[in-house]
N, C-alpha and C positions, 0 to 999 in steps of 0.2 A: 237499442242499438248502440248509445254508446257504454252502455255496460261489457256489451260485448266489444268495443273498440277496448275499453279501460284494461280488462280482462287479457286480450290479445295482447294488447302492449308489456302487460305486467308477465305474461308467459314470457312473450320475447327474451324483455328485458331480464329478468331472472335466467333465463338459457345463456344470453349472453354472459352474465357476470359468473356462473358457473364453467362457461364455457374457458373465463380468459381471468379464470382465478387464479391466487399463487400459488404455481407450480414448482416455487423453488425447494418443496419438500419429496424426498426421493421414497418409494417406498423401499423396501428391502426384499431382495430379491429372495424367492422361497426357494432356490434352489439350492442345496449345497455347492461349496465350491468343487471342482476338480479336483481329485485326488491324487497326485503324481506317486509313482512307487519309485524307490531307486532304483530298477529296471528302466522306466523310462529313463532317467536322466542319465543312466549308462547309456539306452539307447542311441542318445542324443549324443551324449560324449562321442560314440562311436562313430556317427554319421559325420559331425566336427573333424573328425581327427582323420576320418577318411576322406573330408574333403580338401581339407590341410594336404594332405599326403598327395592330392592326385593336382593339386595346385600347384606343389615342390616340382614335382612330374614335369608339366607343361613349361616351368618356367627353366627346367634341368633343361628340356627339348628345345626350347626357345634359345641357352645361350648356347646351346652345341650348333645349330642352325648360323646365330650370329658369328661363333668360331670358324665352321664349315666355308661361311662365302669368302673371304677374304683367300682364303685355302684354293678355293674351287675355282674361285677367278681369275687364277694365273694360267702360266702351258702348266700342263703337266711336268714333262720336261725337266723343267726349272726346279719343282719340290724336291727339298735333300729329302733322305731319308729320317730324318726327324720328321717333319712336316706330314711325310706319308704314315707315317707312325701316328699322329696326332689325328689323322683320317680317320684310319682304322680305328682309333681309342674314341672317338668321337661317336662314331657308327656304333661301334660294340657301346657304349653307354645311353644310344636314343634306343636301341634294340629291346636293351635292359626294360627302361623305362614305358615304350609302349608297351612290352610284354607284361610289366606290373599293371600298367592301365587296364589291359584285358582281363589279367583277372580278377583286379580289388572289382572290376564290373560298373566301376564307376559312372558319369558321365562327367564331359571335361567342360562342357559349358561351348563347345564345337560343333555345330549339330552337323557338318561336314563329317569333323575328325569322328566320333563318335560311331555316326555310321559306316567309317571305312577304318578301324583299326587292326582290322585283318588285313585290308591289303597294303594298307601301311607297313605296317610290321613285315611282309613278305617283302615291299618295295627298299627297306630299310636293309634286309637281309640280302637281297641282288646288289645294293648298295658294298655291302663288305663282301662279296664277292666278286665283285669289280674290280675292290680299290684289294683286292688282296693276289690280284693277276696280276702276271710280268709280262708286258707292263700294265701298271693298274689303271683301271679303266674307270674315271667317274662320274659316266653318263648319268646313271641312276641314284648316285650321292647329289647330283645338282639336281637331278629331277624331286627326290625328298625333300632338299633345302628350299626347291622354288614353291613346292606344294604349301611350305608353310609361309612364305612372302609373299604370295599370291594373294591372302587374305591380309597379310600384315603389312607389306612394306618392307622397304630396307630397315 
């Protein structure tokens, strides 16, 4: 019997000491590494440059938005005709930009924006045909501008 205790113990012990031996040797992995082709890294380049680009976008939309309130929160009234000019060129420049949005196909990181930039872009467009009536009406430039401070803030 205790040959068999001596015996259990020495299995034990031996599992253990293999168990919690030194691991600090790595084997080497058999795999080859990944092969990248310069197609992928054009790939890549491309997806970068298109995220770049729809980044430019948002932050072009974002300071025409900061332009717009200051504009839109007056009477009407009161804007010279510079100012209403500055409207119009504001509108026709987010138009621009949401319409490159839709079709680089991007996503802007908006899961809002993203899924409405069809009606964006149409509300954008009631926008400069508002502010392009005598007298200009720009119910629908402040309803654009709020759409985007609704999530942002002033």
């Amino acid at each position: 019997m205790t040959r068999h205790l001596l015996t259990a113990a020495l299995l034990l012990t031996t599992l253990a000491a293999l168990a919690c031996g030194d691991r600090t040797q790595v084997k080497e992995d058999p795999t080859p590494p990944q092969v990248q082709s310069d197609d992928d890294d054009n790939d890549k380049d491309d997806a970068l440059q298109a995220s770049d680009a729809t980044l430019q976008r948002m932050r072009v939309l974002r300071a025409n938005v900061d332009a717009l309130n200051p504009l839109l929160g007056r009477d009407p009234a009161s804007l010279s005709d510079t100012e209403r000019a500055q409207i119009l060129d504001l509108l026709a420049e987010m138009n621009e930009q949401v319409d490159a949005l839709i079709q680089a196909g991007q996503t802007t990181g908006h899961a809002n924006l993203d899924a409405s930039l069809d009606q964006l872009k149409a509300q954008v467009q009631r926008a400069q045909t508002g502010a392009q009536a005598s007298p200009p009406d720009y119910f629908e430039a402040a309803g654009v501008a709020a759409a985007c401070l609704n999530c942002h803030g002033s």
